[in-house]
N, C-alpha and C positions, 0 to 999 in steps of 0.2 A: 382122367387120363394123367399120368404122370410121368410122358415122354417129353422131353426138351425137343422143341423145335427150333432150328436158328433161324433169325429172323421175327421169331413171332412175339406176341405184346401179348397186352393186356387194357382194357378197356372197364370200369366202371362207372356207372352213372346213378348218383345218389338222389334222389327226387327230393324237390324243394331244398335242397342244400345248396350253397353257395358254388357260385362256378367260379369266383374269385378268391377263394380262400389262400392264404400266405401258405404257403408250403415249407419244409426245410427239411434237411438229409442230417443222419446220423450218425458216426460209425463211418467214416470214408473208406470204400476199397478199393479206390483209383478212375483211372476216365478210360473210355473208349472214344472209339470214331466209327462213323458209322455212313457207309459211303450210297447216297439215294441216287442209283442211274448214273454217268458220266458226266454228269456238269458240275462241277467241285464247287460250284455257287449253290448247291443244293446238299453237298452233304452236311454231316456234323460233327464236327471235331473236338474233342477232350470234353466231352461229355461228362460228368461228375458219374459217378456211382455211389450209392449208402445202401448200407446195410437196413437200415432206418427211413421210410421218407414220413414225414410228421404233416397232415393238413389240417391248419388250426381255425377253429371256430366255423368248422361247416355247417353247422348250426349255432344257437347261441349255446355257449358252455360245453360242446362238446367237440372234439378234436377225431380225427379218423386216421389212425397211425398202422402203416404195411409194411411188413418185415419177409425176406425171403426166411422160409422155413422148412428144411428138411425137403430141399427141392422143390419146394413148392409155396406158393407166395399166402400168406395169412394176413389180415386184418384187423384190427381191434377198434372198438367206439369207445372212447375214454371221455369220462365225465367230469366237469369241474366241479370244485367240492362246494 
């Protein structure tokens, strides 16, 4: 499917990979806010956005980098040399 929903995510789960892996954004295109129900103690404010989000060392030596791509979100498993 290749319709935008607002509101909707995205969710992956890498088996045996790190659930604490350092993460980092590349490529800034600005913050949102993002408002969960009416108690302002629950929403999220100036939220980062990248073009780029980088997860390092989800395993050993390899990195797991997602980039939006022609509408639609791509992956890469990148290898240490």
């Amino acid at each position: 499917m290749s319709a935008a929903l607002p509101g909707a995510g995205v969710s992956v789960r890498l088996w045996g990979a790190r659930s604490d892996a350092p993460a980092t954004g590349e490529g800034r295109q600005g913050a949102t806010t993002r408002r969960l129900g009416r108690d302002p103690r629950a929403w999220v404010r100036r939220a980062q956005s990248f073009a780029v989000v980088r997860f390092h060392e989800v395993w050993p030596g390899i990195d797991v980098v997602h980039r939006g791509e022609a509408g639609g979100l791509r992956y890469d498993f990148e290898l240490a040399e």
